[in-house]
C-alpha positions in Angstrom: -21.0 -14.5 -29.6 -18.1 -13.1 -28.2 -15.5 -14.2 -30.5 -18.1 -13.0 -33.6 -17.8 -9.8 -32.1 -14.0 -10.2 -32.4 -13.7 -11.2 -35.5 -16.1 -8.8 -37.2 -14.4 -6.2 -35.4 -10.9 -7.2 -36.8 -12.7 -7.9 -40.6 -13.6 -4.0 -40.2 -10.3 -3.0 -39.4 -9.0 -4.9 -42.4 -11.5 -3.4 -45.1 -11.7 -0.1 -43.9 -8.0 0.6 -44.9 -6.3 1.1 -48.6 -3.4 -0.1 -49.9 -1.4 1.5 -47.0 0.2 -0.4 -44.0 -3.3 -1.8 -42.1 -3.4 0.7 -39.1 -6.4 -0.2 -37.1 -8.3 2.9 -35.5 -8.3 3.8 -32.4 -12.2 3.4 -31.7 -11.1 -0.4 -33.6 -8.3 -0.8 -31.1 -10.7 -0.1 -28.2 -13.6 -2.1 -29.0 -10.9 -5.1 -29.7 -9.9 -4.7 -26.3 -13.0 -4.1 -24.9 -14.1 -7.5 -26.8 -11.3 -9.2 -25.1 -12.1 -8.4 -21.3 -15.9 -9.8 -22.3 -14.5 -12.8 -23.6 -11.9 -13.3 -20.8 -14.6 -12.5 -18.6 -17.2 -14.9 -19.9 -14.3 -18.0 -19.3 -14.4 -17.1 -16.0 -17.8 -17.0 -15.4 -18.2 -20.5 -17.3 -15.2 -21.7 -15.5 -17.0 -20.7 -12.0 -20.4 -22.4 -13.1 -18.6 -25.5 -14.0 -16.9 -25.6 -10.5 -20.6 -25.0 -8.5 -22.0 -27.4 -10.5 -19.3 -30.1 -9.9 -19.6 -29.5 -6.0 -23.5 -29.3 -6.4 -23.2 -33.0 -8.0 -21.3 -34.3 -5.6 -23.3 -36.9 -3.4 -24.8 -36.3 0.0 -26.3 -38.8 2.5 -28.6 -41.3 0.9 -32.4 -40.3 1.0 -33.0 -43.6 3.3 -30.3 -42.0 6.1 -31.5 -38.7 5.9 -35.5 -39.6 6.1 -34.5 -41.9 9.0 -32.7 -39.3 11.0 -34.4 -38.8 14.8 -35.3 -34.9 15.5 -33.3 -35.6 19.1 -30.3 -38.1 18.2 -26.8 -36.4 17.4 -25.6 -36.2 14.0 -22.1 -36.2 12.7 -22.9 -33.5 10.4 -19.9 -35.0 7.7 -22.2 -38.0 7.5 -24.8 -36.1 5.9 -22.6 -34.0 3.3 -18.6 -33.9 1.5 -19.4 -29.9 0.8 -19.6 -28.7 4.5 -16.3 -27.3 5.7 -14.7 -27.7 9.3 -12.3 -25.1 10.9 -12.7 -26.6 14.4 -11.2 -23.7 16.4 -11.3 -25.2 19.8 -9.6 -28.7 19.0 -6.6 -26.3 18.3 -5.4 -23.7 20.3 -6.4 -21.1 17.5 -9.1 -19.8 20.2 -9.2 -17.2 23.1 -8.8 -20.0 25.4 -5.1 -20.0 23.8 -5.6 -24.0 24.6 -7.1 -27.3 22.8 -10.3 -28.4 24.7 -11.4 -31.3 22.3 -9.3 -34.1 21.6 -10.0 -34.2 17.6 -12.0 -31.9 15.3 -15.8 -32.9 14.8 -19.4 -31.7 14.4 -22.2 -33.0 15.8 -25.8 -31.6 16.0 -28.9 -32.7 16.9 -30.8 -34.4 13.9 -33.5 -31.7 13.2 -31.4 -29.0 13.4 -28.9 -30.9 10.9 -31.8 -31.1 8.3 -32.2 -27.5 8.7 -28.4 -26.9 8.5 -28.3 -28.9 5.1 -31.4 -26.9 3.5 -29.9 -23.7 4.4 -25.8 -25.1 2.9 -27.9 -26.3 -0.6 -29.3 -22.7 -0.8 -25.8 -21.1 -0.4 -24.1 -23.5 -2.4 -26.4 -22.6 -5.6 -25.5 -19.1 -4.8 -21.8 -20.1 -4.9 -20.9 -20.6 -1.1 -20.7 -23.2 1.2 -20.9 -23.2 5.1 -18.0 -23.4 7.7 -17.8 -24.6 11.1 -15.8 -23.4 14.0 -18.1 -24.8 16.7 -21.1 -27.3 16.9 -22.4 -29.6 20.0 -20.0 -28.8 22.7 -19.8 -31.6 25.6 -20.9 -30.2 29.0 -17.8 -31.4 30.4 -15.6 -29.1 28.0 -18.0 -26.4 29.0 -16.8 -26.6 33.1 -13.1 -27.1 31.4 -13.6 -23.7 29.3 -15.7 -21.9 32.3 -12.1 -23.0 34.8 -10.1 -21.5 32.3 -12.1 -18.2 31.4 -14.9 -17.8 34.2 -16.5 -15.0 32.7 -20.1 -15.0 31.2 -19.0 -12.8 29.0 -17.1 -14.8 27.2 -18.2 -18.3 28.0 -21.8 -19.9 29.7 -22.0 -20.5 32.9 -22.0 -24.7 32.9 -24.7 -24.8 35.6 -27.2 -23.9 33.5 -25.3 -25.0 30.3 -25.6 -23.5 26.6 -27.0 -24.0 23.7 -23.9 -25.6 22.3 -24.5 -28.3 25.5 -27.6 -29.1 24.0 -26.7 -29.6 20.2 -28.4 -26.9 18.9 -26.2 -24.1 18.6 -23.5 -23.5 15.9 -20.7 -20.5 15.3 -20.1 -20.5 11.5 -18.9 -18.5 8.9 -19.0 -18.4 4.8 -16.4 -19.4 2.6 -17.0 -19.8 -1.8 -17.1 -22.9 -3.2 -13.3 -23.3 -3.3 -13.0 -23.0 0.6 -11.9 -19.7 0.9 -13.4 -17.3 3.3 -15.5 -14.4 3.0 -14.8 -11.3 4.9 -16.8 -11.1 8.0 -15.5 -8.0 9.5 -13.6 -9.7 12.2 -12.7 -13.0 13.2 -14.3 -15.7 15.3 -14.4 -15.3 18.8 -13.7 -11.7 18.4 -15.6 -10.5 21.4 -15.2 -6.5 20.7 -18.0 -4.5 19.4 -17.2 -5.0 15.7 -18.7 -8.6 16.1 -22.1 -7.4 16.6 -24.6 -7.5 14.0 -25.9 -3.8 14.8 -22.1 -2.9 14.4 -22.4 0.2 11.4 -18.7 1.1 10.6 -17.9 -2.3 8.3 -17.3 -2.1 4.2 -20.2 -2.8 2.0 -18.5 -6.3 1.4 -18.9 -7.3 4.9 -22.5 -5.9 5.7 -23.5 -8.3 2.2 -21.3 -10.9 3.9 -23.0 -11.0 7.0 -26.6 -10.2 5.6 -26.4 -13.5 3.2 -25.3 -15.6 6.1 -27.8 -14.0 8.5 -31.0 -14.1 6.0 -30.6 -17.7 5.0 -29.9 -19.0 8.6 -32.9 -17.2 10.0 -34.9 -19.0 7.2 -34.4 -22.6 8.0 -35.6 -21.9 11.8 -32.3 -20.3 13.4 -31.8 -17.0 15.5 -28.5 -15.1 16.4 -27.4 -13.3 19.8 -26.4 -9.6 19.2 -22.8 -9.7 19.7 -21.7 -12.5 17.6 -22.2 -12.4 14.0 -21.2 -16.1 13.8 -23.3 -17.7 16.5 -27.1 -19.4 15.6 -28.8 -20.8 18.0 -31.9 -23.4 16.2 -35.9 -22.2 17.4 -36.5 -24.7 20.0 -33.0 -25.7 20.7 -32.9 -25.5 24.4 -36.1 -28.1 24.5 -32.7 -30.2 24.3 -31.4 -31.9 27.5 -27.6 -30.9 28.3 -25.4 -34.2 26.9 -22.0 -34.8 27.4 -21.2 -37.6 24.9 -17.8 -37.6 23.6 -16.9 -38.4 19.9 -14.5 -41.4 18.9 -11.2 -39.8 17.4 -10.8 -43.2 15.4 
């Protein structure tokens, strides 16, 4: 339709001139280039549905795994999709510890709250998004190694009564579009200053979007957040969970 548009506009140019050198209007010249941003603009758009539908066909666990997944047993979530992405902050020492506490970069959740994390990731991903993790099931015994470097409940849970994350229920995540770049969140993880909070007013429109797309569809599929952390969901239920420490193979 676009490149009608274009080419009726140039055929009026043409036959709206006499014998004299063709000098195009300047109403001609402005819809011509109007015309071109639509039509540069519609390639992009096409070129963006292409991509969400290429990542949207791409295959996720077999309806026999998933239907057979236990409500209590821990799930690598990679197992159950290729479109999930993984910025494991604390098997680096990109984290306020300043320190690696896990030996290699995995996620792991309890089943029923990876069937919820899978609903909410198919929503986003139709919307052109995908989720990221920096933090799923955290072993109790990297919680008393986190708690010796930073003792303060501020900051990190107390192991004696152990967290969420203990319990595989808990995850700190973040948005990023389908190409794996991420969306602005205000601040970054682990940012414990009053600009992580959800109430926190004084952000741009793009964040407060940002953060109210992740937020809405979260809460949907059965998770809550804490106040001060805009990337921390905890799942309803979650601390039904008994406190594991299970460590992942590395192989």
């Amino acid at each position: 339709m676009i490149k009608k548009l274009l080419a009726i506009t140039l055929i009026i140019g043409l036959f709206s001139c006499d014998d004299s050198p063709i000098k195009p209007s300047e109403n001609t010249l402005k819809l011509i280039e109007k015309s071109k941003q639509l039509q540069d603009r519609a390639e992009v758009l096409e070129k963006n549905i292409k991509e969400r539908d290429g990542y949207l066909s791409k295959k996720d666990a077999s309806s026999d795994r998933f239907s057979n997944i236990q409500d209590d047993e821990f799930v690598n979530i990679e197992e159950l999709s290729n479109n999930f992405m993984l910025d494991m902050r604390y098997a680096t020492n990109n984290n306020f510890l300043k320190e690696s506490v896990y030996d290699c970069a995995k996620c792991f959740v309890r089943g029923k709250v990876a069937k919820a994390i899978l609903q909410a990731q198919k929503e986003l991903m139709r919307k052109g998004y995908r989720i990221q993790f920096f933090d799923c099931y955290r072993p109790h015994s990297v919680q008393k190694k986190m708690w010796k470097i930073v003792s303060d409940p501020g900051y990190v849970a107390n192991p004696k009564g152990g967290s969420v994350h203990n319990r595989g229920a808990a995850i700190d995540i973040t948005l990023t579009d389908l190409k794996g770049n991420p969306l602005d969140m205000g601040t970054d993880f682990d940012h414990f200053g009053k600009e992580a909070a959800h109430a926190y007013a004084k952000l741009s429109d793009e964040v407060k979007e940002n953060r109210k797309l992740l937020r809405t569809t979260m809460e949907k599929y059965g998770f809550t957040t804490i106040r001060t952390e805009w990337w921390h969901y905890n799942f309803q239920g979650g601390k039904k969970y008994e406190i594991a420490d299970f460590t992942w193979d590395c192989q």
